[in-house]
PDB file with one MODEL, atoms N, CA, C and O in Angstrom:
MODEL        1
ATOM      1  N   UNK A   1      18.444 -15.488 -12.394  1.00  0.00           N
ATOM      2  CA  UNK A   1      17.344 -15.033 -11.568  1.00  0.00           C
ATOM      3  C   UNK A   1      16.687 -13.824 -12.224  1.00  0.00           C
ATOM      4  O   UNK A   1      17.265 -12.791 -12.561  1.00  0.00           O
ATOM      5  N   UNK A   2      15.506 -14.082 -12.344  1.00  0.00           N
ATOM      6  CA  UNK A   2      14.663 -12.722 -12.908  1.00  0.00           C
ATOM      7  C   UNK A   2      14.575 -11.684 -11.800  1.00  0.00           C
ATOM      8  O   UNK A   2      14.188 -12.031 -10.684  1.00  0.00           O
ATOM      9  N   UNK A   3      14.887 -10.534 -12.037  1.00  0.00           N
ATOM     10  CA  UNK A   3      14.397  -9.388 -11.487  1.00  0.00           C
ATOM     11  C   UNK A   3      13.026  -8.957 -11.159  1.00  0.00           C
ATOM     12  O   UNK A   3      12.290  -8.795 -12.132  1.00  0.00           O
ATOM     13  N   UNK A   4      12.477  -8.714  -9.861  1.00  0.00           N
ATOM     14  CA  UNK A   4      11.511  -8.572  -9.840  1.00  0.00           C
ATOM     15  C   UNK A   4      10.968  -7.072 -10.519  1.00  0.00           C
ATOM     16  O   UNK A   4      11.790  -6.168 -10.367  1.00  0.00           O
ATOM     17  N   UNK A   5       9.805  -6.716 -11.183  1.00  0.00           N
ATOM     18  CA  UNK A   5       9.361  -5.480 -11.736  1.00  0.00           C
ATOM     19  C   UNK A   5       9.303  -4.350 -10.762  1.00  0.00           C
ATOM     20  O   UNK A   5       9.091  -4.641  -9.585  1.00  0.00           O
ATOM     21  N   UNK A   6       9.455  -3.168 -11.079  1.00  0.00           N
ATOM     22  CA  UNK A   6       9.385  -2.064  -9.915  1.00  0.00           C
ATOM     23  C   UNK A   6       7.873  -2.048  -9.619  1.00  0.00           C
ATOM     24  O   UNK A   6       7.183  -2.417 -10.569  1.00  0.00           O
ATOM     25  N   UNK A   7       7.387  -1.788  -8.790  1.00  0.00           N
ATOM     26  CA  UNK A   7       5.510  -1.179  -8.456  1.00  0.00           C
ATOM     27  C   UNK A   7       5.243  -0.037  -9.112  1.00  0.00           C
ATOM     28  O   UNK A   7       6.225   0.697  -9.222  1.00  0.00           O
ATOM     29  N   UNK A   8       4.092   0.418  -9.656  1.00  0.00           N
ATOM     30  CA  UNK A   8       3.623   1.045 -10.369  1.00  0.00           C
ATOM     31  C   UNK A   8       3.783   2.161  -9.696  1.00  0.00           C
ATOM     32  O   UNK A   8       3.368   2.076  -8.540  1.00  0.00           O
ATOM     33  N   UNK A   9       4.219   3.147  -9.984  1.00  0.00           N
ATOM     34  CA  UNK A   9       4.022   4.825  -9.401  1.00  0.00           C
ATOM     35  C   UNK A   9       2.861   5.371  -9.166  1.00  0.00           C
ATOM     36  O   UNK A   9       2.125   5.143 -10.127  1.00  0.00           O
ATOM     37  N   UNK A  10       2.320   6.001  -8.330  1.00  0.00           N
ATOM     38  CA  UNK A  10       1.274   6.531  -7.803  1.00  0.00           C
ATOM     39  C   UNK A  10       1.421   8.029  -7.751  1.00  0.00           C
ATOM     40  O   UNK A  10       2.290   8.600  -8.410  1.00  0.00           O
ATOM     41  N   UNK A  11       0.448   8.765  -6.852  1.00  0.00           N
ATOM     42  CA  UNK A  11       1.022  10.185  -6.634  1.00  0.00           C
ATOM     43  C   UNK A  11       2.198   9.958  -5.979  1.00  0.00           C
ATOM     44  O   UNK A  11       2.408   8.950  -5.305  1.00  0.00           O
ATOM     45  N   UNK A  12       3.389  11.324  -6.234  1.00  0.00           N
ATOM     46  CA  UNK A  12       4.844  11.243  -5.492  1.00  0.00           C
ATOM     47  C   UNK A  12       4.629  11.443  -3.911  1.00  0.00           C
ATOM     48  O   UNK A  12       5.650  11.156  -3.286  1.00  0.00           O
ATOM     49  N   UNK A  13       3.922  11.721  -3.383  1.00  0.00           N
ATOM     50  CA  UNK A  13       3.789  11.912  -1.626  1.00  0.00           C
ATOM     51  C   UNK A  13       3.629  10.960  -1.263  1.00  0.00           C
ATOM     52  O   UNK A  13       4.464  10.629  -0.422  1.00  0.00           O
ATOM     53  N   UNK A  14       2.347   9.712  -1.647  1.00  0.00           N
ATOM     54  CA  UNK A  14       2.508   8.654  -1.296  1.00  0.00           C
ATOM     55  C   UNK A  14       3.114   7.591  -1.281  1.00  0.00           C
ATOM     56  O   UNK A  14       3.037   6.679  -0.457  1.00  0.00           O
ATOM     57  N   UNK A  15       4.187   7.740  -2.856  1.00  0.00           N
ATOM     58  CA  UNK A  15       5.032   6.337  -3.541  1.00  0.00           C
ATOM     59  C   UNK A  15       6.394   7.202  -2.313  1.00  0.00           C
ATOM     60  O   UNK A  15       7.364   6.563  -1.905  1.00  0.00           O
ATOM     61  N   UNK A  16       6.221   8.213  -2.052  1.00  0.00           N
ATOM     62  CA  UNK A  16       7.696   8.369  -1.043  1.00  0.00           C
ATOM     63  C   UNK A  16       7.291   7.849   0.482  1.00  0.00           C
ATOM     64  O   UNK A  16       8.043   7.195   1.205  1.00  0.00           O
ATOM     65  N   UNK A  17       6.340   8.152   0.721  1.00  0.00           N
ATOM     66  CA  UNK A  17       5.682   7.900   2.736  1.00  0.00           C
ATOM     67  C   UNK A  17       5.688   6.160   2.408  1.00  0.00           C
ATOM     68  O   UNK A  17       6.292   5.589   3.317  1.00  0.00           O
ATOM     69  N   UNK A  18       5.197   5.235   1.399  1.00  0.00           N
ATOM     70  CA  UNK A  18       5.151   4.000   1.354  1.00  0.00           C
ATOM     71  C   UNK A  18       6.376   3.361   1.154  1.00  0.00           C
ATOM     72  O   UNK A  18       6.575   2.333   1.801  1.00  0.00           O
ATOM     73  N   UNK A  19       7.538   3.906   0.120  1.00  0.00           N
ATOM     74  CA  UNK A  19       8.618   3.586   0.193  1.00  0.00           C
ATOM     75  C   UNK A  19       9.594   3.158   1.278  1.00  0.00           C
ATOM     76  O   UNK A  19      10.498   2.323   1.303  1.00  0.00           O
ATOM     77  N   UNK A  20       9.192   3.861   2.004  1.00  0.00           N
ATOM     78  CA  UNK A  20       9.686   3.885   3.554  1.00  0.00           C
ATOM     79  C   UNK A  20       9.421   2.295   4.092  1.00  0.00           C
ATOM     80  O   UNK A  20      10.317   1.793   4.771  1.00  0.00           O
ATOM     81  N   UNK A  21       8.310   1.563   3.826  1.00  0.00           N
ATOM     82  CA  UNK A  21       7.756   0.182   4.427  1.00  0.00           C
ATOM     83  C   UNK A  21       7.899  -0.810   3.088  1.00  0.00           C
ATOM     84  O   UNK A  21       7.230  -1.843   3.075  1.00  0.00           O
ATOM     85  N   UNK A  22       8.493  -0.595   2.326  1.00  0.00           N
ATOM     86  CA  UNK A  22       8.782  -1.428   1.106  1.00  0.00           C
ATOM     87  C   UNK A  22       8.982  -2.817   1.690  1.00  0.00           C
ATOM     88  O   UNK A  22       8.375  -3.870   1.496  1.00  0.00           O
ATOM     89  N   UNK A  23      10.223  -2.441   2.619  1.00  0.00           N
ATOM     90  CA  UNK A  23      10.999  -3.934   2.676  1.00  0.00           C
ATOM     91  C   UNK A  23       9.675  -4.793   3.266  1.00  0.00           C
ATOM     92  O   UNK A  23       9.841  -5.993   3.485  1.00  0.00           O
ATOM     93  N   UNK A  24       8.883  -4.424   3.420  1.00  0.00           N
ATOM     94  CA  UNK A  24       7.848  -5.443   4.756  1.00  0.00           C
ATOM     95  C   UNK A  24       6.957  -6.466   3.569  1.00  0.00           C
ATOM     96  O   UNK A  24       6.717  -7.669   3.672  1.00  0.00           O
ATOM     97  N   UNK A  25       6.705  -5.831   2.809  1.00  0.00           N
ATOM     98  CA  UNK A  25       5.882  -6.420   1.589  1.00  0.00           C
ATOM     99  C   UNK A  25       6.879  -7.453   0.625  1.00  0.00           C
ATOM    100  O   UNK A  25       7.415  -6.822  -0.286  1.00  0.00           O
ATOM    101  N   UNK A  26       7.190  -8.763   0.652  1.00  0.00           N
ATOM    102  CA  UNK A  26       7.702  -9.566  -0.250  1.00  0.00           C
ATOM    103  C   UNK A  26       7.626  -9.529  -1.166  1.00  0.00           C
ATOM    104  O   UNK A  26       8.668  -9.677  -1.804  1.00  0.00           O
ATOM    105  N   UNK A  27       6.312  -9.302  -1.929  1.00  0.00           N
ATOM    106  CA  UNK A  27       5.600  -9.602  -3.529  1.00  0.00           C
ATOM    107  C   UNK A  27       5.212  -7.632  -3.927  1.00  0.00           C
ATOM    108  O   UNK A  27       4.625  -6.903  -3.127  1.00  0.00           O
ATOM    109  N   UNK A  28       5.666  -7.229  -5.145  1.00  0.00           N
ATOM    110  CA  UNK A  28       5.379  -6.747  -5.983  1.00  0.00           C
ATOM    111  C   UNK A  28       3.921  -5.939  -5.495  1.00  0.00           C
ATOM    112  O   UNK A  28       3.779  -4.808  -5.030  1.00  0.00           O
ATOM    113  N   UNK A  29       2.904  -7.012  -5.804  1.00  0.00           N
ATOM    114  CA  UNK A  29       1.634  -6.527  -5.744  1.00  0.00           C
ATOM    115  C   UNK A  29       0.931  -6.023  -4.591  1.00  0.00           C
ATOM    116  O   UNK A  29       0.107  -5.123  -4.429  1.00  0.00           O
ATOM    117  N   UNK A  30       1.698  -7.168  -3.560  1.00  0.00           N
ATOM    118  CA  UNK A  30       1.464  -6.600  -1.955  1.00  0.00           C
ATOM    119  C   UNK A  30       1.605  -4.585  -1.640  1.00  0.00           C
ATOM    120  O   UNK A  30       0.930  -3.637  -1.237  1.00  0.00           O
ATOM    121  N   UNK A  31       2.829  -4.884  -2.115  1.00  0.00           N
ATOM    122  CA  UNK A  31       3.234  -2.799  -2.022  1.00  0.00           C
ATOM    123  C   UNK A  31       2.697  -1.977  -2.771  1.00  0.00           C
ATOM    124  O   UNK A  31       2.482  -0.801  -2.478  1.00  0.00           O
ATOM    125  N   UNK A  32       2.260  -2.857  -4.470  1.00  0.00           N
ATOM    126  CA  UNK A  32       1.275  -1.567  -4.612  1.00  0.00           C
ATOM    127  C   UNK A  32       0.237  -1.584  -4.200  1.00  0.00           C
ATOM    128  O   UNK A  32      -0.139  -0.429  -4.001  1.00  0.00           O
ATOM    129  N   UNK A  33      -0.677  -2.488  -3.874  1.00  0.00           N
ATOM    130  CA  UNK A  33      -1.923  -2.936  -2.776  1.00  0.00           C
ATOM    131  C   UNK A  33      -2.089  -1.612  -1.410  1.00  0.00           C
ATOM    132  O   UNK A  33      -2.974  -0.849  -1.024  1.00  0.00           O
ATOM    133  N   UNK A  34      -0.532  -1.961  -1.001  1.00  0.00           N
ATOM    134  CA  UNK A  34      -0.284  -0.740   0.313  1.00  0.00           C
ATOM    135  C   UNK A  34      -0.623   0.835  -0.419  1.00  0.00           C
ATOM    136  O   UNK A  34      -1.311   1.601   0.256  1.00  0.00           O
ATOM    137  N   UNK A  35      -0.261   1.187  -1.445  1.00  0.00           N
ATOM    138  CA  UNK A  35       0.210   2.296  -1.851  1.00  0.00           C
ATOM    139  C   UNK A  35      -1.406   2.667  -2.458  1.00  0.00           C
ATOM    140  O   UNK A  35      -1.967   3.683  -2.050  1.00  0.00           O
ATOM    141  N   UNK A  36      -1.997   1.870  -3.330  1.00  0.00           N
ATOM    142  CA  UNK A  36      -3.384   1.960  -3.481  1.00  0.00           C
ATOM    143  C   UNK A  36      -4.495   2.450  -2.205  1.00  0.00           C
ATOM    144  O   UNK A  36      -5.322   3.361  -2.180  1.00  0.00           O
ATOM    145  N   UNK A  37      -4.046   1.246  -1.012  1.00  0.00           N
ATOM    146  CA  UNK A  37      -4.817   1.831  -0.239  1.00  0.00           C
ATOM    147  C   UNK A  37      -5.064   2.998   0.360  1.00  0.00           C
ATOM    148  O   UNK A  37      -6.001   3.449   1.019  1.00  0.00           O
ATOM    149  N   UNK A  38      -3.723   3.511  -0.112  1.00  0.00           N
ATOM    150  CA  UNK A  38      -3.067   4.944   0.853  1.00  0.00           C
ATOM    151  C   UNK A  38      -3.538   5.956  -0.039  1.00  0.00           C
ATOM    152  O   UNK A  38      -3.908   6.969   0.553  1.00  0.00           O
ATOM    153  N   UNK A  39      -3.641   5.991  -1.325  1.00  0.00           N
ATOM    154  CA  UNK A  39      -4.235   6.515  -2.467  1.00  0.00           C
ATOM    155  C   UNK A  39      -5.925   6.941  -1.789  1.00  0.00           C
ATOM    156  O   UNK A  39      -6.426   8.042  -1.558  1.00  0.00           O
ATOM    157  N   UNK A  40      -6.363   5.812  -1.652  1.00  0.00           N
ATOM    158  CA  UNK A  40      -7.887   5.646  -1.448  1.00  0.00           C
ATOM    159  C   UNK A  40      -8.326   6.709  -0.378  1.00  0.00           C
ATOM    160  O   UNK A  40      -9.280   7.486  -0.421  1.00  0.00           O
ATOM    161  N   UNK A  41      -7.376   6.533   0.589  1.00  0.00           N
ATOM    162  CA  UNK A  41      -7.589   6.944   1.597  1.00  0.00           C
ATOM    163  C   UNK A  41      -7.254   8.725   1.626  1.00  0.00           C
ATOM    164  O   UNK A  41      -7.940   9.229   2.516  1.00  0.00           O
ATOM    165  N   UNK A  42      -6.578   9.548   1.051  1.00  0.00           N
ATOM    166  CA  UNK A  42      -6.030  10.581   0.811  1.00  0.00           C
ATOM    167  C   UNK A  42      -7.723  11.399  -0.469  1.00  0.00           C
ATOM    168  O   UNK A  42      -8.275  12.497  -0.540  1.00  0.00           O
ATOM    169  N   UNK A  43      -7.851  10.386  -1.012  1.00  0.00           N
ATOM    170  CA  UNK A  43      -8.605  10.867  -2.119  1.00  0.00           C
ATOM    171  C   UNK A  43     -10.380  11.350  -1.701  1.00  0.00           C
ATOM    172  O   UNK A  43     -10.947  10.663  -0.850  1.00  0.00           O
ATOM    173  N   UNK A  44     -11.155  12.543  -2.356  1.00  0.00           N
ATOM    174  CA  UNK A  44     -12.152  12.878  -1.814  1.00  0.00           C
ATOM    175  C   UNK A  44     -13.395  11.904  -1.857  1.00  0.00           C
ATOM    176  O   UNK A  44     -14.511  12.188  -1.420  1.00  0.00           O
ATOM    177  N   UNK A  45     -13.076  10.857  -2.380  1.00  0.00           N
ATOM    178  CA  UNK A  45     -14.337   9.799  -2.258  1.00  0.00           C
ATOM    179  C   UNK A  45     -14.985   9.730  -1.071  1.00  0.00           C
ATOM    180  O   UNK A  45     -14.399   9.823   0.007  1.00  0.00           O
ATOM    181  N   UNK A  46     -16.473   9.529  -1.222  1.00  0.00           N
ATOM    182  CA  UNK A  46     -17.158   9.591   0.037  1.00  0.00           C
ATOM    183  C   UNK A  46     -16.891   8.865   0.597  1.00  0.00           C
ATOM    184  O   UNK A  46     -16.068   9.037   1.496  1.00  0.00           O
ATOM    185  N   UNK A  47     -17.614   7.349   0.274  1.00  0.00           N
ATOM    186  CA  UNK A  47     -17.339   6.172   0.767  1.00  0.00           C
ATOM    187  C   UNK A  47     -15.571   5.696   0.605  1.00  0.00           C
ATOM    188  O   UNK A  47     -14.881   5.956  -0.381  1.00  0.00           O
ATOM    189  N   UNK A  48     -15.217   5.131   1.544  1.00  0.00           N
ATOM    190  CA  UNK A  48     -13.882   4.549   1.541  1.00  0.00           C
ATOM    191  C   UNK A  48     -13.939   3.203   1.544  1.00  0.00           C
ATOM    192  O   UNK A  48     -13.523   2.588   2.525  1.00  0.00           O
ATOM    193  N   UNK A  49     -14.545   2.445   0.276  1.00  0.00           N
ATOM    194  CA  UNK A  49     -14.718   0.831   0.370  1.00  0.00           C
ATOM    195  C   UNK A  49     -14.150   0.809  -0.174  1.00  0.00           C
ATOM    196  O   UNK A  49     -13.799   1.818  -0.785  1.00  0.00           O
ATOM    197  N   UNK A  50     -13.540  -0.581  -0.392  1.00  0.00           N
ATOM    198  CA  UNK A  50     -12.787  -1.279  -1.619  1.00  0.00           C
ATOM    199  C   UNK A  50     -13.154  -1.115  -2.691  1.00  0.00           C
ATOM    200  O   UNK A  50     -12.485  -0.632  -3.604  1.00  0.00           O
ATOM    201  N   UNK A  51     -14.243  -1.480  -2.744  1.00  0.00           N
ATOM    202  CA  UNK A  51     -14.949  -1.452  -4.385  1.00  0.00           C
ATOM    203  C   UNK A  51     -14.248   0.330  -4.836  1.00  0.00           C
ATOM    204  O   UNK A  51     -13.361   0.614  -5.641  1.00  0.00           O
ATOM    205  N   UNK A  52     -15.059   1.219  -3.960  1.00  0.00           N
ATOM    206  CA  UNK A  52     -14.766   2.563  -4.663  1.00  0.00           C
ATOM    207  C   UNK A  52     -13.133   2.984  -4.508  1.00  0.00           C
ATOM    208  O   UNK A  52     -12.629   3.885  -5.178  1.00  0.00           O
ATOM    209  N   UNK A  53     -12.574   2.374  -3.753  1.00  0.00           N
ATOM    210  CA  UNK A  53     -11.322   2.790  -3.395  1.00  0.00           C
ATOM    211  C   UNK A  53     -10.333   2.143  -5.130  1.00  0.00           C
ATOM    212  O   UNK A  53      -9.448   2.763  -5.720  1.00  0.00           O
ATOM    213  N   UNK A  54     -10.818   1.014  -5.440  1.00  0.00           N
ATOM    214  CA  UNK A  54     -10.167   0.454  -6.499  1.00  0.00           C
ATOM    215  C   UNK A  54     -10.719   0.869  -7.933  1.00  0.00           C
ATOM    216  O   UNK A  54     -10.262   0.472  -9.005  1.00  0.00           O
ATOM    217  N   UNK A  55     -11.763   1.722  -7.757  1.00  0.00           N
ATOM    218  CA  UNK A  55     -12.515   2.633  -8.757  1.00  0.00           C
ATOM    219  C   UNK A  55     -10.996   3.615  -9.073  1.00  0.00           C
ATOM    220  O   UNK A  55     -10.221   3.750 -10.020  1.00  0.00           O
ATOM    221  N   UNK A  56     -11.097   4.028  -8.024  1.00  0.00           N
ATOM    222  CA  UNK A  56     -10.497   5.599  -7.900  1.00  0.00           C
ATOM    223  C   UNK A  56      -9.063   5.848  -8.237  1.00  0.00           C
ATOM    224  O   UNK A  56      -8.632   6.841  -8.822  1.00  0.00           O
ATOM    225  N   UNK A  57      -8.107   4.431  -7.630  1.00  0.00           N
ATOM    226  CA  UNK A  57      -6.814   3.713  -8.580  1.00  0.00           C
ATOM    227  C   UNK A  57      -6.628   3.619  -9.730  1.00  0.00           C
ATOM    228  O   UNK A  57      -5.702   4.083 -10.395  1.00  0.00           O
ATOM    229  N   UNK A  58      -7.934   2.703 -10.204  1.00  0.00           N
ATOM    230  CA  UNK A  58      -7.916   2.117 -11.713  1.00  0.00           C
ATOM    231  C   UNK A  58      -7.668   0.925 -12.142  1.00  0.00           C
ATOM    232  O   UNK A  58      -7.160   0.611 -13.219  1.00  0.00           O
ATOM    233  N   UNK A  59      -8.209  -0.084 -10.868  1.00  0.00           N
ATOM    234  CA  UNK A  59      -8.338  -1.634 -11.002  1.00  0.00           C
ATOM    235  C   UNK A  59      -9.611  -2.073 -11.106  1.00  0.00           C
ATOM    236  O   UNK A  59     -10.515  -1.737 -10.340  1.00  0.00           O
ATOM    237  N   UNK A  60      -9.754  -3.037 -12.306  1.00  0.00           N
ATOM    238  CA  UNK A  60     -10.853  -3.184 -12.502  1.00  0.00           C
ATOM    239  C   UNK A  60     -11.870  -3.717 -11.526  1.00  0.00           C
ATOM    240  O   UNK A  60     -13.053  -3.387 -11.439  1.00  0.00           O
ATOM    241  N   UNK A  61     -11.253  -4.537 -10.859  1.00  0.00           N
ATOM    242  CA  UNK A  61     -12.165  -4.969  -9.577  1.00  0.00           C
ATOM    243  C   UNK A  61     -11.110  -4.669  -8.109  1.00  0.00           C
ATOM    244  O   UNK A  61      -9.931  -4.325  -8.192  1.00  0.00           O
ATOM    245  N   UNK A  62     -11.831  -4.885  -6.865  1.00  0.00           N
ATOM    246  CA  UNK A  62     -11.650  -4.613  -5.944  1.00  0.00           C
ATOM    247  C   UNK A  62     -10.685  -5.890  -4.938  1.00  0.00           C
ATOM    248  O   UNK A  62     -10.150  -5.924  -3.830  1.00  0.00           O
ATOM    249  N   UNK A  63     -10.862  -6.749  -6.014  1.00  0.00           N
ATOM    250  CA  UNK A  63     -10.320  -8.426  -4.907  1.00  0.00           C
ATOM    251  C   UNK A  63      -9.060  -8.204  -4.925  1.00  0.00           C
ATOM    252  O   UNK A  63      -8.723  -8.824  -3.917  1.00  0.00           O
ATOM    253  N   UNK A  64      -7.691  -7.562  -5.540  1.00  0.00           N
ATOM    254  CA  UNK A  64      -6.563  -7.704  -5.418  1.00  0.00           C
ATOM    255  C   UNK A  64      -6.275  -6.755  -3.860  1.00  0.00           C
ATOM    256  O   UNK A  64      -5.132  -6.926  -3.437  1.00  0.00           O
ATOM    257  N   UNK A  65      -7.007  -5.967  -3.138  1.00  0.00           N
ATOM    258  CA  UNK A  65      -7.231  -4.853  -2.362  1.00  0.00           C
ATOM    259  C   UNK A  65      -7.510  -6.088  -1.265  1.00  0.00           C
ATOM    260  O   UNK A  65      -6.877  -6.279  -0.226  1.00  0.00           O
ATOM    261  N   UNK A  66      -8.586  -6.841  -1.760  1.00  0.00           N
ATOM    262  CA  UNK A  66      -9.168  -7.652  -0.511  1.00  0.00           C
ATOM    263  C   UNK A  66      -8.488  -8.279  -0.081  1.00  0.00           C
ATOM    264  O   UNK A  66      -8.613  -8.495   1.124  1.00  0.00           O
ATOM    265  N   UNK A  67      -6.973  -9.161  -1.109  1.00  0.00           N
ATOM    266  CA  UNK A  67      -6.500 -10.419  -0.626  1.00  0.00           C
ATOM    267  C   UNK A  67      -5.172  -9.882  -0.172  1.00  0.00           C
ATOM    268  O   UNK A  67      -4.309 -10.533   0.418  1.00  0.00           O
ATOM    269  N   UNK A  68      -5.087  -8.051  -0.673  1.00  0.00           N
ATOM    270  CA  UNK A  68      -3.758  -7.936   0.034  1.00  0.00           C
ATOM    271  C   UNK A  68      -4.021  -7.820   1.923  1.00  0.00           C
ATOM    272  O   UNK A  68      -3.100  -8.097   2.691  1.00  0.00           O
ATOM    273  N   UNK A  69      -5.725  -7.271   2.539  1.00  0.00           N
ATOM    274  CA  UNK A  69      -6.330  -7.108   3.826  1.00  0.00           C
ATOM    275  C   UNK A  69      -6.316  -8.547   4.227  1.00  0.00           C
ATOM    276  O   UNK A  69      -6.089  -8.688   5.428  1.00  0.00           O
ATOM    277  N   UNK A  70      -6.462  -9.449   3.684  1.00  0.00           N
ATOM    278  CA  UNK A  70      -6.629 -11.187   4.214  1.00  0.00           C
ATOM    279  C   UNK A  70      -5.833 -12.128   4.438  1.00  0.00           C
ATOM    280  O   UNK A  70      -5.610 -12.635   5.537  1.00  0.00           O
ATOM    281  N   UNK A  71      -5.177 -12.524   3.015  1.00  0.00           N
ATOM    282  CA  UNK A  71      -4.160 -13.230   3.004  1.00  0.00           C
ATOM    283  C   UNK A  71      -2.573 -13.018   2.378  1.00  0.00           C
ATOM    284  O   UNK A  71      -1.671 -13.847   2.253  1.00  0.00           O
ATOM    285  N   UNK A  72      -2.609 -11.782   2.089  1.00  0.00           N
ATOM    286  CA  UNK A  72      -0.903 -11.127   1.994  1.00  0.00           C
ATOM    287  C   UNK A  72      -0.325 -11.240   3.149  1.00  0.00           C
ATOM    288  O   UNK A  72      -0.747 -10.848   4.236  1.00  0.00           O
ATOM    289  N   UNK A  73       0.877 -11.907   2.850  1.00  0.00           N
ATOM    290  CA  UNK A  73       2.342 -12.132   3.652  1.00  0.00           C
ATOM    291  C   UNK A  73       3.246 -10.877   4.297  1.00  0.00           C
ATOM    292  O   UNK A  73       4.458 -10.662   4.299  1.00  0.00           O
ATOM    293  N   UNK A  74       1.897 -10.019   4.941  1.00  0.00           N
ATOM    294  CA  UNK A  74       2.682  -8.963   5.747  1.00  0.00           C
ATOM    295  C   UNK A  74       2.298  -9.263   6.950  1.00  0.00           C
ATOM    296  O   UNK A  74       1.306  -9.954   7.185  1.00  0.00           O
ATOM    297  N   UNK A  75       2.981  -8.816   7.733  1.00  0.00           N
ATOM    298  CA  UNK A  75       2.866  -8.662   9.360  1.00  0.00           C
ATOM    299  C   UNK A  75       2.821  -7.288   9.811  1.00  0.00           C
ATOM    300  O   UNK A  75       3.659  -6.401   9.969  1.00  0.00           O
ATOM    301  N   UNK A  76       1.202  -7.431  10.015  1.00  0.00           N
ATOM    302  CA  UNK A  76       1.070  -5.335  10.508  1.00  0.00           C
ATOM    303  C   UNK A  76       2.036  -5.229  11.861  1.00  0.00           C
ATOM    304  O   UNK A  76       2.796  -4.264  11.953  1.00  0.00           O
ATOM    305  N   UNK A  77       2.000  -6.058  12.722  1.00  0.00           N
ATOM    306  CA  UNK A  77       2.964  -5.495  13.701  1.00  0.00           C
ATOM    307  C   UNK A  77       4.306  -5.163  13.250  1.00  0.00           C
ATOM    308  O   UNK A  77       4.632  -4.006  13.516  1.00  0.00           O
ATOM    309  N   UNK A  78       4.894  -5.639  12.835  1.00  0.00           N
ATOM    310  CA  UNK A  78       6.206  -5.098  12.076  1.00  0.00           C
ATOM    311  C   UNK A  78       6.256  -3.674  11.282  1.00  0.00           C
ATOM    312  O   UNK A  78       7.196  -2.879  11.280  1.00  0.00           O
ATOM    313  N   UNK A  79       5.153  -3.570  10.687  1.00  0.00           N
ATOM    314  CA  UNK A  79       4.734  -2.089  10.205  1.00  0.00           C
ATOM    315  C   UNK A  79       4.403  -0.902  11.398  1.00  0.00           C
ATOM    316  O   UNK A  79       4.666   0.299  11.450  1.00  0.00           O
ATOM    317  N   UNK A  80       3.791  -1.713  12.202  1.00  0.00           N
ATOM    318  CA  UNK A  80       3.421  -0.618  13.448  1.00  0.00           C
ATOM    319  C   UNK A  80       4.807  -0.639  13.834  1.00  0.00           C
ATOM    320  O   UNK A  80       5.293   0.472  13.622  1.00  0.00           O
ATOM    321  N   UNK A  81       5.526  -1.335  14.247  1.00  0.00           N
ATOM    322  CA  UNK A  81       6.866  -1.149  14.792  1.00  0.00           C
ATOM    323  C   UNK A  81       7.543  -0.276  13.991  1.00  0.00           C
ATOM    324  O   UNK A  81       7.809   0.777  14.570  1.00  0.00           O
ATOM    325  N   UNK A  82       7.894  -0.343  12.916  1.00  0.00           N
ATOM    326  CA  UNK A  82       8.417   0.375  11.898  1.00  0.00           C
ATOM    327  C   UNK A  82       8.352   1.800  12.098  1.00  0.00           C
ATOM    328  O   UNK A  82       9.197   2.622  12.455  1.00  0.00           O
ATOM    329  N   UNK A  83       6.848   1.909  11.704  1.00  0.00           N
ATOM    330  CA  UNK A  83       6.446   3.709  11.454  1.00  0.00           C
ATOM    331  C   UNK A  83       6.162   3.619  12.682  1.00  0.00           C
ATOM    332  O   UNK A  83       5.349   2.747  12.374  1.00  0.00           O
ATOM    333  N   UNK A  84       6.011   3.712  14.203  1.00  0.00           N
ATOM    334  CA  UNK A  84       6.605   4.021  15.640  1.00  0.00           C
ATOM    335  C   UNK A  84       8.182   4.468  15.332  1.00  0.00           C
ATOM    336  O   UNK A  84       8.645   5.540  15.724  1.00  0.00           O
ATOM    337  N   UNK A  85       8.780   3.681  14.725  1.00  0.00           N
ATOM    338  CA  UNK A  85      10.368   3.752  15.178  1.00  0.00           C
ATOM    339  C   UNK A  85      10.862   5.320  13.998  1.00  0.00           C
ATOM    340  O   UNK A  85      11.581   6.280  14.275  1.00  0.00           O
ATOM    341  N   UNK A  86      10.203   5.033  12.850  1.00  0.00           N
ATOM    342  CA  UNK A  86      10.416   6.617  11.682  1.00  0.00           C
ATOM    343  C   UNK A  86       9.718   7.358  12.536  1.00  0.00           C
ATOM    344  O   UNK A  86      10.459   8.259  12.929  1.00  0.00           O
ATOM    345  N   UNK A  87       8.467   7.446  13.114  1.00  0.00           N
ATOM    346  CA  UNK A  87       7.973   8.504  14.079  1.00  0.00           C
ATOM    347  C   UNK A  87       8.725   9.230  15.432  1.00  0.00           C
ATOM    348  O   UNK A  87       8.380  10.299  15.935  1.00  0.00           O
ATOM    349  N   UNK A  88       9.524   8.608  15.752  1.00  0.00           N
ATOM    350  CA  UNK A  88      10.317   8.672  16.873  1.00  0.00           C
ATOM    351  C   UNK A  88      11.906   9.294  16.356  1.00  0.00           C
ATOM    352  O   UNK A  88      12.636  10.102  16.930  1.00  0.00           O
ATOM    353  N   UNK A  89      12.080   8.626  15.155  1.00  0.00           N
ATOM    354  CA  UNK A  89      13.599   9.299  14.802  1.00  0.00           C
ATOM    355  C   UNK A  89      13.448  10.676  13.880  1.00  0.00           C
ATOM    356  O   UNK A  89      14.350  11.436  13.529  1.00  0.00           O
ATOM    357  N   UNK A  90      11.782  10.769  13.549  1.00  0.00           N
ATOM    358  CA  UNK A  90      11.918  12.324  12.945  1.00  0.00           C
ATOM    359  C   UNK A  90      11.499  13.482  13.856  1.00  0.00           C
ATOM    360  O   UNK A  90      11.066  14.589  13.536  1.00  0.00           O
ATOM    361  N   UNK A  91      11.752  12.910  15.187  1.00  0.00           N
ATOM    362  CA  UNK A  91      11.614  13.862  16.232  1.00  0.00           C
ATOM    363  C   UNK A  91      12.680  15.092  16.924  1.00  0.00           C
ATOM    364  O   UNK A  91      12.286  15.798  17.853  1.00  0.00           O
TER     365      UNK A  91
ENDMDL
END
C-alpha cells in the first residue's frame, strides 16, 4: 500500500487550527483546499474570491478551490459538529 503524501505546509497558525479537522477530509488535496481557504481568508486581499484567494496561495488557477466547495467528499456538518465540540472542550 502506498502511503499517502503529507499536505503542503502553509503558515504554522493555520496548518495547526486545520490540523485539528484533518480526519474529515479523505483525499490529500481536499485538506490542503481547507487550509488554502483559511489562508485566503486570514490574508489582506480585498476581494475574497477564489480566483484571488488562489492568487494569494500560489495555484495557478482557482478550480481545485471550486471542486473542493462542490464536489469534495466532506460533510460540513461533521465539521460544524467537530469545531462546536473543540469550542466547548477549550472552555
Amino acid at each position: 500500500m502506498v502511503e499517502p503524501r503529507p499536505p503542503a505546509p502553509t503558515v504554522k497558525f493555520v496548518d495547526e487550527y486545520c490540523q485539528l479537522y484533518q480526519n474529515l477530509f479523505p483525499e490529500v488535496r481536499s485538506f490542503e483546499a481547507f487550509k488554502y481557504l483559511h489562508m485566503g481568508c486570514v490574508t489582506e486581499v480585498k476581494r475574497k474570491t477564489l480566483p484571488e484567494i488562489a492568487k494569494i496561495v500560489g495555484l495557478d488557477n482557482h478550480q481545485a478551490l471550486h471542486h473542493f466547495l462542490t464536489e469534495s467528499p466532506w460533510d460540513v456538518q461533521e465539521l460544524r459538529r467537530q469545531r462546536l465540540e473543540l469550542i466547548v472542550s477549550a472552555q
